[in-house]
Backbone as CSV, one residue per row, in Angstrom:
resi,resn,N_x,N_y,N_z,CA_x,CA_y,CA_z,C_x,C_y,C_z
1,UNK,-6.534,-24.813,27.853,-5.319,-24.619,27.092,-4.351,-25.754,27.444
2,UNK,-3.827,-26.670,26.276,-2.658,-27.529,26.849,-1.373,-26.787,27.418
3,UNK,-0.520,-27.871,27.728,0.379,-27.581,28.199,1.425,-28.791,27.697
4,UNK,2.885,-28.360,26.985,3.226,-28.507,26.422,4.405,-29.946,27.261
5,UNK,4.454,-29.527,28.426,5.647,-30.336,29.336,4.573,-31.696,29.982
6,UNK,3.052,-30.816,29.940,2.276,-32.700,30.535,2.116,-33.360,29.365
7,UNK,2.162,-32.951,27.836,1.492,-33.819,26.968,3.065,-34.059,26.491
8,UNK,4.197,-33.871,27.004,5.177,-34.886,27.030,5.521,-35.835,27.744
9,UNK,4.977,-35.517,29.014,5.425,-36.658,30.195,4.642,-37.365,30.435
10,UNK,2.480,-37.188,29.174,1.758,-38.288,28.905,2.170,-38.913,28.004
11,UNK,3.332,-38.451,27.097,3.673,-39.136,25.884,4.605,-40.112,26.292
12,UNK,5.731,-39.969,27.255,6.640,-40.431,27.834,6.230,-41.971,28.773
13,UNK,5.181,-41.291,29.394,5.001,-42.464,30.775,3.623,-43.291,30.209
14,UNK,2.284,-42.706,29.813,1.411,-43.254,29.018,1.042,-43.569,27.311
15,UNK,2.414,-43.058,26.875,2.119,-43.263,25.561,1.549,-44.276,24.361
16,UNK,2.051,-45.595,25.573,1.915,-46.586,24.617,0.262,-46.884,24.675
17,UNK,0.020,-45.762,25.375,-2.004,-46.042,25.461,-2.501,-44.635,24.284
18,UNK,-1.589,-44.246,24.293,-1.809,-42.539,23.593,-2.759,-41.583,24.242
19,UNK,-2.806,-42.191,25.612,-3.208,-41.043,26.594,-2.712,-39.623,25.927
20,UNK,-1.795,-39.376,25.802,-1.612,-37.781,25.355,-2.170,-37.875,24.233
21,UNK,-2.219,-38.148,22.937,-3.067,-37.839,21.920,-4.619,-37.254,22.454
22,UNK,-5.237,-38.050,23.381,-6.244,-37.766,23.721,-6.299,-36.403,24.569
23,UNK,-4.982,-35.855,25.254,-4.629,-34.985,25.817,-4.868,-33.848,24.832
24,UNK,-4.004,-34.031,23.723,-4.065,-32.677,22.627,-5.501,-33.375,21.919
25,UNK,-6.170,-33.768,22.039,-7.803,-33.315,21.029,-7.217,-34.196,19.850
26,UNK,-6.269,-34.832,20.064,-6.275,-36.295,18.542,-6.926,-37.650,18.807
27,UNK,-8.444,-37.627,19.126,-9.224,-38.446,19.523,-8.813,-39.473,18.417
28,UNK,-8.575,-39.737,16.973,-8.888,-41.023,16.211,-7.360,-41.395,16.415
29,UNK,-6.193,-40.486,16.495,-4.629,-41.595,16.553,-5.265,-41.873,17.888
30,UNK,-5.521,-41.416,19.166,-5.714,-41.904,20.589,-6.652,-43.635,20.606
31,UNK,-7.471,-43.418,19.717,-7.970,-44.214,19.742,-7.376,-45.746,19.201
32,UNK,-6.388,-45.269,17.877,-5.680,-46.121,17.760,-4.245,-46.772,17.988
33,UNK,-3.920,-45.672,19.212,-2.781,-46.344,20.063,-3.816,-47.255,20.810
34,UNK,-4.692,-47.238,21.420,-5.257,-48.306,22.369,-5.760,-49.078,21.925
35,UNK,-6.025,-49.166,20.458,-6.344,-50.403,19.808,-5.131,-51.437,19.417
36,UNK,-4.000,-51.018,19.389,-2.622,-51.126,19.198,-1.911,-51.410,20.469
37,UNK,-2.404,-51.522,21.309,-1.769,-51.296,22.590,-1.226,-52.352,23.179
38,UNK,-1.384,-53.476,22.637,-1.261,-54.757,22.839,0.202,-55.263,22.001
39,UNK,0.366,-54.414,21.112,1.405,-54.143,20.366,2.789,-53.944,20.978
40,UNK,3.874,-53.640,20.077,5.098,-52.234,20.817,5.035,-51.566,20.025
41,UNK,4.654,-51.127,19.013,4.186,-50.240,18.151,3.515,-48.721,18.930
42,UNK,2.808,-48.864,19.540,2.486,-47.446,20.083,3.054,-47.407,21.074
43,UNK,3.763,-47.890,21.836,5.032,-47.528,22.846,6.170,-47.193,22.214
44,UNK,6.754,-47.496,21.017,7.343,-47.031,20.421,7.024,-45.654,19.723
45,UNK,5.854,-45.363,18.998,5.784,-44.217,18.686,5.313,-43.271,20.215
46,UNK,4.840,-43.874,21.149,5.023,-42.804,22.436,6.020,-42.080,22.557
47,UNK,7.112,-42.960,22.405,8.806,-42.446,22.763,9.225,-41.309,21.661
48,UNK,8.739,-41.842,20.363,8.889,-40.636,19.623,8.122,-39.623,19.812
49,UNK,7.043,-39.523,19.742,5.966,-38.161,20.446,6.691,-37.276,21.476
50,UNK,7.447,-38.260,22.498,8.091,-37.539,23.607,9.371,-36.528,23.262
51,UNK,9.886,-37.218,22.552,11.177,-36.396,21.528,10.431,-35.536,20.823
52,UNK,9.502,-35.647,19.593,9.412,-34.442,18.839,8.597,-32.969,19.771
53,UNK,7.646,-33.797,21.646,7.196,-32.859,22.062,8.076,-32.105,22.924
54,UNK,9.187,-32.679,23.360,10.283,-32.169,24.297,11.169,-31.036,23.829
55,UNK,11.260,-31.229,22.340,12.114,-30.538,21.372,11.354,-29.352,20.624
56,UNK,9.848,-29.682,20.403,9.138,-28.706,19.737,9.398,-27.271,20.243
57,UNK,9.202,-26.238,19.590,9.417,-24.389,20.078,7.809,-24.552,20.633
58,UNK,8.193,-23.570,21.640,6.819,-23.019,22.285,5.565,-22.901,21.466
59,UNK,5.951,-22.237,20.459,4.730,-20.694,19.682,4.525,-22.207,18.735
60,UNK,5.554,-23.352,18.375,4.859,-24.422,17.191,3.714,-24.834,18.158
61,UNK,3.796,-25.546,19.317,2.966,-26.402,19.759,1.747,-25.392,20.139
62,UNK,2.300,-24.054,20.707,0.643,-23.701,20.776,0.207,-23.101,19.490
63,UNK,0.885,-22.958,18.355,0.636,-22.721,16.872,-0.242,-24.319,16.415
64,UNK,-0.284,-25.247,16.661,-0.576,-26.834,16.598,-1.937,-26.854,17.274
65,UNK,-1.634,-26.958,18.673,-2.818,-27.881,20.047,-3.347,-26.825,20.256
66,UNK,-3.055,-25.416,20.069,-3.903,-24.580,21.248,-4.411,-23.717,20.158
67,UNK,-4.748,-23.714,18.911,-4.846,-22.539,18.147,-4.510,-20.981,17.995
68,UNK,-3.511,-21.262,18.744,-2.630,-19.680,18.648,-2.076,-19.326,17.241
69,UNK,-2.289,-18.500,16.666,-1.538,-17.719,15.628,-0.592,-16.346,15.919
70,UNK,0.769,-17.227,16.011,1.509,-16.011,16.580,2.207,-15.357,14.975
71,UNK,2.400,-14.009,15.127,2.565,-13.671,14.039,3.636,-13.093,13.642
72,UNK,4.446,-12.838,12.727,6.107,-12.042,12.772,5.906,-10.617,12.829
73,UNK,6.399,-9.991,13.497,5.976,-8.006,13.572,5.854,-7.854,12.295
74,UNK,5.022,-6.829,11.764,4.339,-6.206,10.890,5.724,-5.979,9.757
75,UNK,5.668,-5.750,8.537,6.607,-5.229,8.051,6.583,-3.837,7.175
76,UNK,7.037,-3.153,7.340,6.184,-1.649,7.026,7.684,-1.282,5.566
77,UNK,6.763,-1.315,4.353,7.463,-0.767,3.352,6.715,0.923,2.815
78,UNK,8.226,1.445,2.761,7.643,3.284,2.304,7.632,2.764,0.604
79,UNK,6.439,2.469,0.508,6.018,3.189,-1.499,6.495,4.474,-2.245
80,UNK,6.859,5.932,-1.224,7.147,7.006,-1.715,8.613,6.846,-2.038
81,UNK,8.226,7.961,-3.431,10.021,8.071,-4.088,10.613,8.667,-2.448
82,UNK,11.981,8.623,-3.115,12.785,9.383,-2.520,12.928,11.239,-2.325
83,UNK,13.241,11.676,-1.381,12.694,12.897,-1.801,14.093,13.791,-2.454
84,UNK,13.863,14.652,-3.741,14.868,14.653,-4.052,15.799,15.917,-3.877
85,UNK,16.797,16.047,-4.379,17.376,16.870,-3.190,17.233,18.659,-4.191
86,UNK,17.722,19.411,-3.491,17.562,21.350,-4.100,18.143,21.170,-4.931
87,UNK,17.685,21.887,-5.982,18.227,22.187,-6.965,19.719,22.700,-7.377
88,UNK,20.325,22.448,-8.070,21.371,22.217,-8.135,22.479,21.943,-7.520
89,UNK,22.054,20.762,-6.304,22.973,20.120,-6.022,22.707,18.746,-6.598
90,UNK,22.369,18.690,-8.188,22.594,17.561,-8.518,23.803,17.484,-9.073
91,UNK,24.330,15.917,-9.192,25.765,15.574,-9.967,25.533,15.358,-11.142
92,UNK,24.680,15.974,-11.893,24.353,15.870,-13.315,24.760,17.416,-13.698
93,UNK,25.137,17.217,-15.248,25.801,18.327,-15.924,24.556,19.685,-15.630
94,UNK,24.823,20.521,-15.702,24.065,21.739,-15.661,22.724,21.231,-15.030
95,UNK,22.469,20.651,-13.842,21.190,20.799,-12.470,20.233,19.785,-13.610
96,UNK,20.685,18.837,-14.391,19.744,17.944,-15.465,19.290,16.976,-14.694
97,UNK,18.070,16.676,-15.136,17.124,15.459,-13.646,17.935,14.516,-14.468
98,UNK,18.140,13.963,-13.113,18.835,12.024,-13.555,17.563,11.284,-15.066
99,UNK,16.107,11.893,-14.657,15.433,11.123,-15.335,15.083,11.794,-17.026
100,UNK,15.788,12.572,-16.988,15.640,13.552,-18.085,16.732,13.121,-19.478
101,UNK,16.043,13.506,-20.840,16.298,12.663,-21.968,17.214,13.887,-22.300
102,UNK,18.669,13.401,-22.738,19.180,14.812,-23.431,19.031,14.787,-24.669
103,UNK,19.324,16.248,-25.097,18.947,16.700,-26.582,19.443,15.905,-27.662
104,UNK,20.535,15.281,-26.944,21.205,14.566,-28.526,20.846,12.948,-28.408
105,UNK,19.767,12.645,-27.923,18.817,11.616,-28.176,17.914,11.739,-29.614
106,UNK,17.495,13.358,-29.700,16.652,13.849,-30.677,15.161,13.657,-30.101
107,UNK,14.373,14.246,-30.815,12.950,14.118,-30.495,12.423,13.070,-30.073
108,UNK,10.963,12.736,-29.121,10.606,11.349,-28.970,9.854,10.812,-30.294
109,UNK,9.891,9.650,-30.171,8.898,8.962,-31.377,7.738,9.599,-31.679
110,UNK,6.814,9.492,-32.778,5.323,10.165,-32.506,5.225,9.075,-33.219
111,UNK,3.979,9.053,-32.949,2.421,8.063,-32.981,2.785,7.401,-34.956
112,UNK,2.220,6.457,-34.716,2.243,5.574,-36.253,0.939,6.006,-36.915
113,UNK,0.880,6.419,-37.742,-0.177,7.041,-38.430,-0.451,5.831,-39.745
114,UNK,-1.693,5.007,-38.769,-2.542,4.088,-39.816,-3.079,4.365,-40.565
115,UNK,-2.677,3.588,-41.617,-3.844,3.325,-43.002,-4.861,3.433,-42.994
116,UNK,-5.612,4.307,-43.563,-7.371,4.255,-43.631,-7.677,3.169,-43.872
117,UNK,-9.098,3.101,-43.082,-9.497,1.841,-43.085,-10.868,1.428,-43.852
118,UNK,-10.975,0.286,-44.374,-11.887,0.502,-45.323,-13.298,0.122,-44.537
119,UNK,-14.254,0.351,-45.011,-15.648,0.487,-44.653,-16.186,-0.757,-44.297
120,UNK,-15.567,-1.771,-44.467,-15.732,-3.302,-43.820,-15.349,-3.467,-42.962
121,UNK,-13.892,-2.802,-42.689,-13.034,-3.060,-41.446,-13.682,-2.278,-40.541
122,UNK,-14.138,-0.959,-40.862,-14.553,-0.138,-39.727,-16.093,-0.923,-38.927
123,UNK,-16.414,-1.002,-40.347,-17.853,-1.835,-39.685,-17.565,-3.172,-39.195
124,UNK,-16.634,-3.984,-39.141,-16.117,-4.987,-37.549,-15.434,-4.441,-36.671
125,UNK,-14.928,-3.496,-36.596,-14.555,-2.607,-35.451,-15.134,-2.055,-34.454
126,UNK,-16.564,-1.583,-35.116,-17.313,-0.998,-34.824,-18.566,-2.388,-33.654
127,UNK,-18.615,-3.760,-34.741,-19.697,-4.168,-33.805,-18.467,-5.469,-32.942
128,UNK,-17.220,-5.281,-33.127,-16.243,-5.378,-31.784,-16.744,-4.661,-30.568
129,UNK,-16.335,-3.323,-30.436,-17.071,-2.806,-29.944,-18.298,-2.686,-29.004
130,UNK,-19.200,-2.821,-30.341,-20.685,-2.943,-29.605,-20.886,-4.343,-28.828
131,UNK,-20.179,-5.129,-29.283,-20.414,-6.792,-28.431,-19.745,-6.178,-27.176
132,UNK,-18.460,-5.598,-27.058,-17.636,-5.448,-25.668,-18.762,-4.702,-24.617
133,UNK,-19.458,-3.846,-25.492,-20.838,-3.122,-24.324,-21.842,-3.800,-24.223
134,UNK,-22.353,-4.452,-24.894,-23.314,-5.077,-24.523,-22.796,-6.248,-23.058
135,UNK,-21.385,-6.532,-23.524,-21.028,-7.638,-22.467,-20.870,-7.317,-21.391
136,UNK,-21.077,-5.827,-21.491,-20.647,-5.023,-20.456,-19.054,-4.546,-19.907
137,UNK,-18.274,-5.038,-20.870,-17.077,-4.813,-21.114,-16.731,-3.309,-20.987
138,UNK,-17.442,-2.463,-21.796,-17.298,-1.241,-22.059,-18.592,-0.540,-21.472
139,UNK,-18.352,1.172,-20.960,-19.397,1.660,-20.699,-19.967,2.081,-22.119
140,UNK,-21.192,3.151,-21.841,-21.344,3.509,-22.819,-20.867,4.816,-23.337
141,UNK,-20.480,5.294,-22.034,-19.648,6.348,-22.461,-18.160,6.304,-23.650
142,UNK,-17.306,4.637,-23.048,-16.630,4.380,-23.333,-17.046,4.385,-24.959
143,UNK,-17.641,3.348,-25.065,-17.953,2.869,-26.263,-18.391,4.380,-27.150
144,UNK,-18.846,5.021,-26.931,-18.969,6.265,-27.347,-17.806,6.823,-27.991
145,UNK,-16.933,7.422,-26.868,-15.899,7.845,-27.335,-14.940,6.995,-28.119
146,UNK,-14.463,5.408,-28.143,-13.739,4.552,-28.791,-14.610,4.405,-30.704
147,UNK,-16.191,5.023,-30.473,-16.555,4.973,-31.532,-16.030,6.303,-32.555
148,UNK,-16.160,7.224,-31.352,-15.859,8.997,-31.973,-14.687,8.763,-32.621
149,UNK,-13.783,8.460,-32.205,-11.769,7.982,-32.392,-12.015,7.327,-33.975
150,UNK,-13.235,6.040,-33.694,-12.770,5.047,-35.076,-12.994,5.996,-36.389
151,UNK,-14.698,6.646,-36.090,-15.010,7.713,-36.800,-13.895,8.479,-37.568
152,UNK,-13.341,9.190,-36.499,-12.546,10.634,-36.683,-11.209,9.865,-38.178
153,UNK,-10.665,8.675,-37.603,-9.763,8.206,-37.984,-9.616,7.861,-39.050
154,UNK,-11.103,7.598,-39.837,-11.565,7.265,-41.544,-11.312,8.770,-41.752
């Protein structure tokens, strides 16, 4: 397991060789600070290594060099409604559910009652259908009953 204070003070005192690269397991930059070494180029980026490793948080660098995955506590959400309260202590007129439609809305909508359909249409409806089961789209149960419906509906 590295350690976060030597692969700064290899970054610091040997860097311009990239001894610490080689420290954290970055064998190809290590390799090319010492190809560079002849340079000030990797003594210069040593000095920076030393800053971003001096400054780094704990959990980044062993989140980085050491393969730690530290993780944020769990976060626990309740899916269930709310539970709701006795009966008539609601603040709605006469104990009425908040979710409830009043009368002077009038009835709900009902269903659109389609046009018969003519005997061409039913018969592409029909091998709609039969392609969706064969594709396996539909069971055959399905397809069964979506056929009973088209049936019923002529």
């Amino acid at each position: 397991m590295k350690d976060k204070s030597t692969a700064a003070i290899l970054a610091l005192f040997m860097g311009w060789l990239g001894i610490h690269k080689f420290y954290l397991g970055r064998i190809g930059a290590g390799v090319a600070y010492l190809v560079f070494s002849l340079t000030f180029i990797p003594a210069v980026l040593g000095l920076i290594d030393f800053i971003v490793l001096a400054l780094m948080e704990p959990e980044e660098f062993d989140r980085r060099y050491n393969g730690r995955q530290t993780l944020p506590a769990p976060v626990v959400v309740n899916m269930l409604p709310p539970p709701y309260p006795p009966p008539g202590a609601y603040p709605y007129p006469h104990g009425m559910h908040p979710h409830a439609v009043p009368a002077a809305w009038g009835p709900p909508p009902q269903p659109v009652a389609h046009p018969p359909r003519s005997a061409d249409e039913l018969a592409r409806e029909l091998e709609k259908l039969n392609e969706l089961r064969i594709a396996g789209l539909l069971t055959d149960e399905e397809f069964a009953a979506q056929k009973a419906r088209l049936l019923a509906a002529m």
